[in-house]
KEKE-3310 file (N, C-alpha, C; in steps of 0.2 Angstrom, whole numbers, plus 5000, padded with zeros to 4 digits):
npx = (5552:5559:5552:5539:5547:5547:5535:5528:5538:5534:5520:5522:5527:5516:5505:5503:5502:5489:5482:5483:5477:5464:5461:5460:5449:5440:5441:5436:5426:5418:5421:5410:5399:5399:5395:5385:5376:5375:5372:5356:5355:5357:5354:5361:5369:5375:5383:5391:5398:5407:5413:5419:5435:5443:5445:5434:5422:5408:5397:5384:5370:5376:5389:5404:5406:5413:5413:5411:5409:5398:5388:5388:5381:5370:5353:5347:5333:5318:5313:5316:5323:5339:5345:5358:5368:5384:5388:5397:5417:5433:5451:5466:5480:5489:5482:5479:5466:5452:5437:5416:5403:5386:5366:5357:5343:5327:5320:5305:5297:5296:5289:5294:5306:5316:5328:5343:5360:5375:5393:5405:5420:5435:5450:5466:5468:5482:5478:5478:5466:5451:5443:5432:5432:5426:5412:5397:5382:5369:5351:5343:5334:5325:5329:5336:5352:5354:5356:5372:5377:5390:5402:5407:5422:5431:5433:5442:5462:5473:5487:5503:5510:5516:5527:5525:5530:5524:5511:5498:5499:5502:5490:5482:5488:5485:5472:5470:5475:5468:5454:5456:5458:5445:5439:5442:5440:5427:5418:5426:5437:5434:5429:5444:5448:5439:5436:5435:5424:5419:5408:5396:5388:5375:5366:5347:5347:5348:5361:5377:5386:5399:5400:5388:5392:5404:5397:5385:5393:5401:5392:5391:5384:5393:5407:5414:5421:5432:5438:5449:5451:5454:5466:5472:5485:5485:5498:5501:5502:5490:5479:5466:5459:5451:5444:5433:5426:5413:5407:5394:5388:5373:5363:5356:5350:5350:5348:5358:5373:5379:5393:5397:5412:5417:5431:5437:5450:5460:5471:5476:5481:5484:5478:5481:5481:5465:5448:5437:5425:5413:5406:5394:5386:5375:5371:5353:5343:5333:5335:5335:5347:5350:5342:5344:5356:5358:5362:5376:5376:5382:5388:5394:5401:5417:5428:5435:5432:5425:5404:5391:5381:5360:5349:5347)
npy = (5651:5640:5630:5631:5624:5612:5609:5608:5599:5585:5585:5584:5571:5564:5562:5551:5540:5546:5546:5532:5525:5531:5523:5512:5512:5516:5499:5493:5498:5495:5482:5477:5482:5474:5461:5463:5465:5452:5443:5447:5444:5429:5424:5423:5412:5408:5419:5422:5410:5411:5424:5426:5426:5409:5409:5416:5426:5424:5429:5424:5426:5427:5422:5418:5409:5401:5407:5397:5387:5385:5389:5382:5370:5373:5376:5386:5398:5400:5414:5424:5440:5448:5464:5478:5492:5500:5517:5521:5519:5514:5512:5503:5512:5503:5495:5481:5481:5484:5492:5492:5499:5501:5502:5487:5477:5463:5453:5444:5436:5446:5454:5465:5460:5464:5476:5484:5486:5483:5475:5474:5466:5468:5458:5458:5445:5430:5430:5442:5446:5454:5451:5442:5446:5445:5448:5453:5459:5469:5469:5486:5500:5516:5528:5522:5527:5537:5531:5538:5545:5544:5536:5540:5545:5543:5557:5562:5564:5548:5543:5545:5530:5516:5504:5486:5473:5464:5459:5454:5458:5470:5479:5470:5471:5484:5483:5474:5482:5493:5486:5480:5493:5497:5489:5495:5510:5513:5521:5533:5529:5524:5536:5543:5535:5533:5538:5556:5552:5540:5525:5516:5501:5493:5480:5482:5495:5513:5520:5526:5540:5549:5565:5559:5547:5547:5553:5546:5532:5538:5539:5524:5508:5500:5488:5478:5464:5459:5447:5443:5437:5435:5443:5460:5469:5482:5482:5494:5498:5507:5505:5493:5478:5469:5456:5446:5438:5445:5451:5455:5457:5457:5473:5488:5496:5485:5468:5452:5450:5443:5438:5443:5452:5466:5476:5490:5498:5512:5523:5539:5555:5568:5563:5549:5530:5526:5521:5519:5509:5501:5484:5476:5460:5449:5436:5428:5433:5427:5416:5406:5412:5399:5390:5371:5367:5365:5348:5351:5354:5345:5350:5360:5379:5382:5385:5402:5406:5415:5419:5428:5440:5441:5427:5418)
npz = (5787:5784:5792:5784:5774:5778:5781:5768:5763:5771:5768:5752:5754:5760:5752:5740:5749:5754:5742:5737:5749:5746:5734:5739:5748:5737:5733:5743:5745:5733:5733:5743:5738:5728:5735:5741:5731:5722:5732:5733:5720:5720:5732:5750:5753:5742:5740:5751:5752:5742:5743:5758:5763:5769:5782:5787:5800:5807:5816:5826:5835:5844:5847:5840:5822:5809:5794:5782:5787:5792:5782:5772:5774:5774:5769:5755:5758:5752:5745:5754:5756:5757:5761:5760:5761:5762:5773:5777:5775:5777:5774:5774:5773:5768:5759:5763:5771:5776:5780:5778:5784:5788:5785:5785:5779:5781:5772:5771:5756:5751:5763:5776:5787:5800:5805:5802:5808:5800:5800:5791:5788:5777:5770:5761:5752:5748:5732:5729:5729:5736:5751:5763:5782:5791:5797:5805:5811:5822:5825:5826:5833:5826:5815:5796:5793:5777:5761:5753:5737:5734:5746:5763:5769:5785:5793:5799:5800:5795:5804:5798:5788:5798:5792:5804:5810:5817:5815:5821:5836:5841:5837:5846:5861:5861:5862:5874:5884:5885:5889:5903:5908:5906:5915:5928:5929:5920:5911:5910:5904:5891:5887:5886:5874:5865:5847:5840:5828:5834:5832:5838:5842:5847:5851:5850:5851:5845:5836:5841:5841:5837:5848:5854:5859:5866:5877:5882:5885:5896:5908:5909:5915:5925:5921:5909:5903:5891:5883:5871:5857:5843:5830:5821:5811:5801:5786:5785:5800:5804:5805:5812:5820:5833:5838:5850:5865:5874:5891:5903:5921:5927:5929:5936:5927:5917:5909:5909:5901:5888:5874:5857:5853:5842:5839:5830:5826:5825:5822:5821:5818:5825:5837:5838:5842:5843:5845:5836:5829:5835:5840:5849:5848:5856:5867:5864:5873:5879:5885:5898:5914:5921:5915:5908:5898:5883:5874:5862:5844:5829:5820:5826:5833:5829:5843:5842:5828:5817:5811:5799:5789:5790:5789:5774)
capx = (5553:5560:5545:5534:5546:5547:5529:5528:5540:5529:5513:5522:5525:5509:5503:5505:5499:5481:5479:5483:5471:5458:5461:5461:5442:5436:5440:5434:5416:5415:5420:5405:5393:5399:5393:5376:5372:5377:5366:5349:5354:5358:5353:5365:5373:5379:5386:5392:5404:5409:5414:5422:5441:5442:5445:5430:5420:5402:5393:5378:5365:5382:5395:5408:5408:5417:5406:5410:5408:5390:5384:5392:5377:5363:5349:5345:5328:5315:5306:5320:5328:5341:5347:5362:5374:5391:5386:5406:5420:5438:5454:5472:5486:5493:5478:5477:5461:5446:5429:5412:5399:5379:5361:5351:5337:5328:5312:5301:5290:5292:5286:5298:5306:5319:5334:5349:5366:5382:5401:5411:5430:5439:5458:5467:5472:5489:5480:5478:5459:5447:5439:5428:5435:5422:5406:5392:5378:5364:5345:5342:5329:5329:5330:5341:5354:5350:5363:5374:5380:5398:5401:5410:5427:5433:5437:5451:5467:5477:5493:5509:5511:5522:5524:5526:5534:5521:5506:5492:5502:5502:5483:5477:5490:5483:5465:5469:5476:5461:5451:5460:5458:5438:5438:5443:5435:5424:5416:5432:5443:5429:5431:5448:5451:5436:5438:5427:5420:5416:5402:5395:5382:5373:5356:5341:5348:5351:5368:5377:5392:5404:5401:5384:5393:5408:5391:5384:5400:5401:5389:5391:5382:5396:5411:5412:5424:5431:5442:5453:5452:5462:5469:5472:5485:5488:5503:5505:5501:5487:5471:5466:5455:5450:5438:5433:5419:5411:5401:5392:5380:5365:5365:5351:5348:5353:5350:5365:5374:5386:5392:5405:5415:5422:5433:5441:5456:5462:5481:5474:5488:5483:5474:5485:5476:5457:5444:5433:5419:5414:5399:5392:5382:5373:5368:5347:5341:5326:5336:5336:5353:5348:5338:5348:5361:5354:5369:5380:5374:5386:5391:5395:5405:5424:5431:5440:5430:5416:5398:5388:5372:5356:5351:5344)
capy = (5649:5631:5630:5631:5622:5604:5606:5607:5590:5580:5583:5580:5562:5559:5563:5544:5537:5548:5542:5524:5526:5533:5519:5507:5514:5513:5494:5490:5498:5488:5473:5477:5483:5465:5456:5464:5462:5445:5440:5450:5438:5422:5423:5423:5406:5409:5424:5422:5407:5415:5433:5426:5421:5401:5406:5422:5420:5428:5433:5422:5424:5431:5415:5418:5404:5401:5408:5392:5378:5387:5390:5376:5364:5376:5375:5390:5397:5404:5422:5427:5443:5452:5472:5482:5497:5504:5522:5522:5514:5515:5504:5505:5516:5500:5493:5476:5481:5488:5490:5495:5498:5504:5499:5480:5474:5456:5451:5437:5436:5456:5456:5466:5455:5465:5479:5485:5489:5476:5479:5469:5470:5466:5461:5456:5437:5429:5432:5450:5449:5455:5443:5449:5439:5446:5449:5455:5463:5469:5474:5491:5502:5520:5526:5520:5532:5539:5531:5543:5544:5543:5533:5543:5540:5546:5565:5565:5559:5545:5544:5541:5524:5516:5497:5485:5466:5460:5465:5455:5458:5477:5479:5465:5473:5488:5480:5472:5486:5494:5481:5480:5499:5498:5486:5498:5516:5511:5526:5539:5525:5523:5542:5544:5529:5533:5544:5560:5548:5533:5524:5512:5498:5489:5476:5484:5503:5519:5520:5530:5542:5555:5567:5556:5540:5547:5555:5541:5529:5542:5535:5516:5507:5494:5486:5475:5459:5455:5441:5443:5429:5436:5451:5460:5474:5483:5481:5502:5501:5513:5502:5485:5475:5464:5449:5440:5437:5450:5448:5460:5457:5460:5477:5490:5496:5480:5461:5450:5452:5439:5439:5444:5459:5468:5483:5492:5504:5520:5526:5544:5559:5569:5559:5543:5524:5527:5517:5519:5506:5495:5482:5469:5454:5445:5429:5429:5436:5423:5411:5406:5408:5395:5384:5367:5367:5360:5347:5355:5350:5340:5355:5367:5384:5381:5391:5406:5407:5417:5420:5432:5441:5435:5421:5419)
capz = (5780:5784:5795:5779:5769:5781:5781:5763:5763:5774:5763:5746:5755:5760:5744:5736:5753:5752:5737:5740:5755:5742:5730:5744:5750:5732:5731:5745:5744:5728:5736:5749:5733:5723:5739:5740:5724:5722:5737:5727:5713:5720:5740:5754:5755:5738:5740:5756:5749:5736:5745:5762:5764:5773:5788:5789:5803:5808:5823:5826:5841:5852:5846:5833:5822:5803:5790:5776:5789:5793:5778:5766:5775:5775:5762:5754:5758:5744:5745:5760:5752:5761:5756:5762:5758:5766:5774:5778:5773:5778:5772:5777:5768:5761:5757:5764:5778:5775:5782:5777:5790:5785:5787:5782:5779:5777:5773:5768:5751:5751:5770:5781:5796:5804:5801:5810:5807:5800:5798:5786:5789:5772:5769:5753:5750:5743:5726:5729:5729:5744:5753:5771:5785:5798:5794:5808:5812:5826:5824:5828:5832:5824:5806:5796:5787:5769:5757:5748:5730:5736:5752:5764:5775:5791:5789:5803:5794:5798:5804:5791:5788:5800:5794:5806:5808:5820:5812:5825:5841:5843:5840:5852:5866:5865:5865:5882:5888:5885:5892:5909:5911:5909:5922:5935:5927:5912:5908:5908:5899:5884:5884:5882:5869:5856:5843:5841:5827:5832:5831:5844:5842:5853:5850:5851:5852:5840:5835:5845:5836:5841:5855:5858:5859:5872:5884:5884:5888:5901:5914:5908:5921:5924:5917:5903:5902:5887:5881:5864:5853:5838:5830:5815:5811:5794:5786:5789:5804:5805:5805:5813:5823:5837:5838:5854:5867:5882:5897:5910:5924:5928:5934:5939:5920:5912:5910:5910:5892:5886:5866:5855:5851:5835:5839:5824:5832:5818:5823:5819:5815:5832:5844:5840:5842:5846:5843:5829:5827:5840:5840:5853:5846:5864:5864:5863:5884:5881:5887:5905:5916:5924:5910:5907:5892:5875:5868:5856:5838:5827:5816:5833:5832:5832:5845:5838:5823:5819:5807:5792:5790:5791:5785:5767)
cpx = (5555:5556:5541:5537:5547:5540:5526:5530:5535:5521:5515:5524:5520:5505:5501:5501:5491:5480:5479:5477:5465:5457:5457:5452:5438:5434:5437:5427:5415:5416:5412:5399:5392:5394:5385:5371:5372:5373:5359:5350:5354:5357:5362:5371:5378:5384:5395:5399:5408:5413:5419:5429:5439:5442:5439:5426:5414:5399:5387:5375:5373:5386:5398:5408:5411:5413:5407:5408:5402:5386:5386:5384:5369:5360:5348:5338:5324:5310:5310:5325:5332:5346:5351:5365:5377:5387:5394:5412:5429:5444:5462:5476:5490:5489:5477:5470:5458:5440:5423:5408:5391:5372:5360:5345:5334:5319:5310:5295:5287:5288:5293:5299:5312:5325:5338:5357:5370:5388:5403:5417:5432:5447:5459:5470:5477:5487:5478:5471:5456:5444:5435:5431:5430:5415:5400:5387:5371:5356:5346:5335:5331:5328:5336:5343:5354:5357:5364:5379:5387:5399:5406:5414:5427:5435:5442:5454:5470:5483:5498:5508:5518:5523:5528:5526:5530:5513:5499:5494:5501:5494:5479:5482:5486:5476:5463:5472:5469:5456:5453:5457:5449:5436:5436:5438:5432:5422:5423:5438:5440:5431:5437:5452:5444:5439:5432:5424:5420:5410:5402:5387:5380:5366:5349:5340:5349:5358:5371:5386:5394:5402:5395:5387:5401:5402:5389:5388:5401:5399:5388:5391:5386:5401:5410:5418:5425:5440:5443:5454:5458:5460:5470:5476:5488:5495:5508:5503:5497:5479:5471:5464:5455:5444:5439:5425:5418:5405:5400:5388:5378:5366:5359:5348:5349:5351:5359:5367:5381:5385:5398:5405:5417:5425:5439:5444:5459:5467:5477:5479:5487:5481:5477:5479:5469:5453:5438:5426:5420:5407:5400:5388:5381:5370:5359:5346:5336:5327:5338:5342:5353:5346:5346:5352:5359:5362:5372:5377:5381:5392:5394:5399:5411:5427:5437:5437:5422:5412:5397:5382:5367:5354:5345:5342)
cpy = (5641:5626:5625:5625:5613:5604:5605:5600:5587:5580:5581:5572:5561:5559:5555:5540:5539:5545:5536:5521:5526:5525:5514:5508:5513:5507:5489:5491:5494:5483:5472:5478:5477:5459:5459:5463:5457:5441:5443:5443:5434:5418:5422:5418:5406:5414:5424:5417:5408:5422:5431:5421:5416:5402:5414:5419:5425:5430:5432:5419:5425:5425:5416:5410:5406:5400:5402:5385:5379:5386:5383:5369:5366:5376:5384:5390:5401:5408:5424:5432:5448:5458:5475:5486:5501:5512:5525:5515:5516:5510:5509:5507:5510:5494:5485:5474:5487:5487:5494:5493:5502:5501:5491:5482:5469:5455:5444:5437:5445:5459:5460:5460:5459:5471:5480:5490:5485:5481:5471:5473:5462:5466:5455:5449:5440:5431:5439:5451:5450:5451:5445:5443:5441:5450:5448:5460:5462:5471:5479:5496:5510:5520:5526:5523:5529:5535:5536:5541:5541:5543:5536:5540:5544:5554:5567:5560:5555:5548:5544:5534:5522:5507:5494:5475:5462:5461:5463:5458:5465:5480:5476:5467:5479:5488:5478:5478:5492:5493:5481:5487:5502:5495:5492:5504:5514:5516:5531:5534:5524:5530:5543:5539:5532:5538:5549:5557:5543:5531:5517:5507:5492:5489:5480:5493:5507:5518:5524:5531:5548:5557:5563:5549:5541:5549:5550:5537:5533:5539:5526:5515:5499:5493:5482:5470:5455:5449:5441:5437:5430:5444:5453:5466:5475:5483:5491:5504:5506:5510:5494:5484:5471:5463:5448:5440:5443:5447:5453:5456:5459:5467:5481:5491:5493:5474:5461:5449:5447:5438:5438:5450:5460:5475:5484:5497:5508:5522:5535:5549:5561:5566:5552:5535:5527:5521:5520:5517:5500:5493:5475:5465:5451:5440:5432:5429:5429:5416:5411:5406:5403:5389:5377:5367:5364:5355:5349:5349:5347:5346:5361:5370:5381:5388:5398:5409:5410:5419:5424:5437:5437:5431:5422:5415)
cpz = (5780:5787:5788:5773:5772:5781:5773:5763:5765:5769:5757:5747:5756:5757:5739:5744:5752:5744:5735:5744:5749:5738:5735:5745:5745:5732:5736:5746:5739:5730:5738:5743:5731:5727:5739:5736:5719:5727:5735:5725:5716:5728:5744:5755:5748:5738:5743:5755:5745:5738:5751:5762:5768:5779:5790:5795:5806:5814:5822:5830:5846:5850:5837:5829:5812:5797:5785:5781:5791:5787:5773:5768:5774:5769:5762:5753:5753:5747:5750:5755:5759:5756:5762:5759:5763:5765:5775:5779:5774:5775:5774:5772:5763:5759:5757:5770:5776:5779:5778:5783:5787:5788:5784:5785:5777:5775:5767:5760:5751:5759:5774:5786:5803:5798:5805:5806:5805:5797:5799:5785:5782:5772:5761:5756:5747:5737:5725:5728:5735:5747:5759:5775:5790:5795:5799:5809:5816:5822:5830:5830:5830:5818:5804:5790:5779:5766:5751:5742:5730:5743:5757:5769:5780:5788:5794:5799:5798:5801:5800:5794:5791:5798:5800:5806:5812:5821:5820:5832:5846:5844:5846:5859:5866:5866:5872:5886:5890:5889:5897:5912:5912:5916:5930:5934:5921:5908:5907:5902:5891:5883:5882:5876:5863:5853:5843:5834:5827:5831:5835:5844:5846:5850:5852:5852:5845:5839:5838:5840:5838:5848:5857:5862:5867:5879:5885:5887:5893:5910:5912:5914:5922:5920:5915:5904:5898:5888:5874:5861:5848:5835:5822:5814:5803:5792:5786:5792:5806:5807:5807:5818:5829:5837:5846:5860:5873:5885:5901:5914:5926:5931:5934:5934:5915:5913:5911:5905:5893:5878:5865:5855:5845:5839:5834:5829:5824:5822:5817:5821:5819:5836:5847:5840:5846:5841:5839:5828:5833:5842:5845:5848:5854:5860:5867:5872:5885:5886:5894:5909:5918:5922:5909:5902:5888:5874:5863:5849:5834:5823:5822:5830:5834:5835:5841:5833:5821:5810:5801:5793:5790:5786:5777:5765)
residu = (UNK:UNK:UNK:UNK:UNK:UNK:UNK:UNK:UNK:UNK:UNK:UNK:UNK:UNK:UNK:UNK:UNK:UNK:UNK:UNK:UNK:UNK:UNK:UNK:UNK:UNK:UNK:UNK:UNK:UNK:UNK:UNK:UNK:UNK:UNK:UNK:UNK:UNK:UNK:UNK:UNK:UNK:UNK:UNK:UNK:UNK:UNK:UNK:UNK:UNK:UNK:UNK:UNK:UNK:UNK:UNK:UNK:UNK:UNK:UNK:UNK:UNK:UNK:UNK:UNK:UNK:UNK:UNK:UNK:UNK:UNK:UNK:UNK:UNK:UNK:UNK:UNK:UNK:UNK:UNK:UNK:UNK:UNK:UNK:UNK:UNK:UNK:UNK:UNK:UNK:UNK:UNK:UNK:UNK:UNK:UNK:UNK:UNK:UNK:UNK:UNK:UNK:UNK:UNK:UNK:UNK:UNK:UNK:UNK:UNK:UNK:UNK:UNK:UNK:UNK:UNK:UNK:UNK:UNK:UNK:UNK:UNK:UNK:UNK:UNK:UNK:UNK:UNK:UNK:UNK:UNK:UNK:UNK:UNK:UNK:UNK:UNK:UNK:UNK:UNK:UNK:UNK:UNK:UNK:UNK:UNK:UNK:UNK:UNK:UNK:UNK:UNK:UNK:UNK:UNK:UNK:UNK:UNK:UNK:UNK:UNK:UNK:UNK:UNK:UNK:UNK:UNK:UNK:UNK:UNK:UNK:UNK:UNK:UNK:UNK:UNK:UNK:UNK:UNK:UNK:UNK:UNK:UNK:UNK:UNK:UNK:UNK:UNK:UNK:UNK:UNK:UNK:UNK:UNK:UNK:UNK:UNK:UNK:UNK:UNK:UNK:UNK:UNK:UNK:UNK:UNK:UNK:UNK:UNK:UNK:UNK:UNK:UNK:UNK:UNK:UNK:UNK:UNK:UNK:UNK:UNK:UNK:UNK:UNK:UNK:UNK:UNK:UNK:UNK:UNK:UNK:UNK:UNK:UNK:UNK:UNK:UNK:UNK:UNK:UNK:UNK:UNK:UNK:UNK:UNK:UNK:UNK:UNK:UNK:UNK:UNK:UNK:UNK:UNK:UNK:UNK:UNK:UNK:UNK:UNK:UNK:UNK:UNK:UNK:UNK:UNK:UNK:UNK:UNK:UNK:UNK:UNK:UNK:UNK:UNK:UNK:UNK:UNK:UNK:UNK:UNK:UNK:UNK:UNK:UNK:UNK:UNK:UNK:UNK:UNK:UNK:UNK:UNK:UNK:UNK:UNK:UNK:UNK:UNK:UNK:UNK:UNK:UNK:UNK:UNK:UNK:UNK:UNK:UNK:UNK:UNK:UNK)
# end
């Protein structure tokens, strides 16, 4: 009986947090919707200024750079349409971190050119609006999912919200802790850190999600080598981010891959912190190791900061 009635307590607390959470998911799939169809009407570079906080920053050709110091110079181009929509979308218990992740598509004068996958990580400004601070995505091969009426979230539940006083700090330790332990076992260490949904994307492949995404991860041929730029945790603790660069080489079933990373991490109510969503961008293969170094253009990417979708 006291069993039943402490587990009664516990759910009428977390009552006002799911619902919070609910709210939370709504405003950020509108966010994601307002940006889509803002970029229809008026192309990308409009949009794009208009939708990203100052310091957002995109994932372009494998180099994080700072989606307004990009686009703010670029001309916008006529008959380039680009089309996306959130297939999932999650946001934090106290609603300042959100993401949507789904399919795109771009094309020229009505011509198809390319499609894939992108994932926009939403947090709220000082004026309590949403803004996207990260904004990337690969082409993929593969069909690409049905969008549905109502955009679905994760179906394991978070944790309670624990807030916390050092919001980047705790995510991006246990990123590198992470990261250290691929080093040694890559494959067992991917499996016991994702979640049984995550979802995993990589350039030129299918999406890979749940148990296909820990089998695979399984036999990874090689270790990955990242490097943590910056960080991100919610203010309850349950949701948040890392940004920074990766590298492998060459190995038997692989070129040589250098890019950036996004890894979303979920504090989920049994399994604890797992990873969630996690996408490479590589810089383009065509390029030679070995080829000479072009000069940096006048506009370069600032370290730390990164890109958008494609271009418009």
């Amino acid at each position: 009986m006291k069993n039943s009635l402490a587990i009664g307590a516990l759910m009428a607390l977390a009552v006002p947090f799911v619902a919070s959470a609910q709210l939370s998911r709504e405003a950020v799939v509108g966010a994601e919707t307002a940006f889509a169809a803002q970029t229809a009407q008026e192309g990308s570079k409009a949009a794009i200024l208009a939708q990203s906080a100052p310091t957002a920053i995109v994932s372009e050709k494998g180099v994080w750079v700072n989606a307004q110091d990009l686009w703010k110079p670029r001309p916008a181009q006529t008959g380039a349409q680009l089309a996306w929509y959130p297939v999932l979308a999650d946001a934090s218990q106290s609603g300042d971190l959100g993401y949507t992740t789904g399919p795109w598509t771009s094309s020229v004068n009505d011509k198809p050119q390319a499609a894939g996958e992108y994932v926009t990580v939403w947090r709220k400004q000082p004026d309590g609006k949403l803004k996207f601070v990260i904004d990337t995505r690969i082409e993929r091969i593969g069909t690409a999912p049905a969008k549905a009426a109502a955009v679905p979230h994760p179906r394991l539940m978070a944790a309670a919200a624990t807030p916390s006083t050092a919001p980047p700090n705790i995510v991006i330790d246990i990123d590198k802790k992470f990261s250290l332990a691929q080093q040694m076992k890559p494959g067992p260490t991917y499996q016991q850190n994702l979640s049984a949904e995550a979802r995993l994307y990589r350039p030129g492949l299918s999406m890979m999600q749940g148990a296909a995404a820990a089998a695979n991860m399984k036999n990874l041929d090689g270790n990955y080598s990242f490097l943590a730029n910056t960080g991100y945790l919610a203010a309850s603790g349950d949701l948040g981010y890392v940004v920074g660069t990766v590298s492998r080489p060459a190995g038997l079933k692989h070129p040589q891959e250098s890019g950036t990373y996004l890894r979303i991490w979920r504090r989920e109510a049994v399994a604890g912190w797992r990873i969630v969503l996690e996408i490479f961008d590589f810089s383009p293969s065509a390029v030679a190791a070995d080829a000479p170094s072009a000069p940096a253009p006048d506009n370069a990417p600032v370290s730390g900061q990164l890109p958008a979708k494609p271009s418009n």
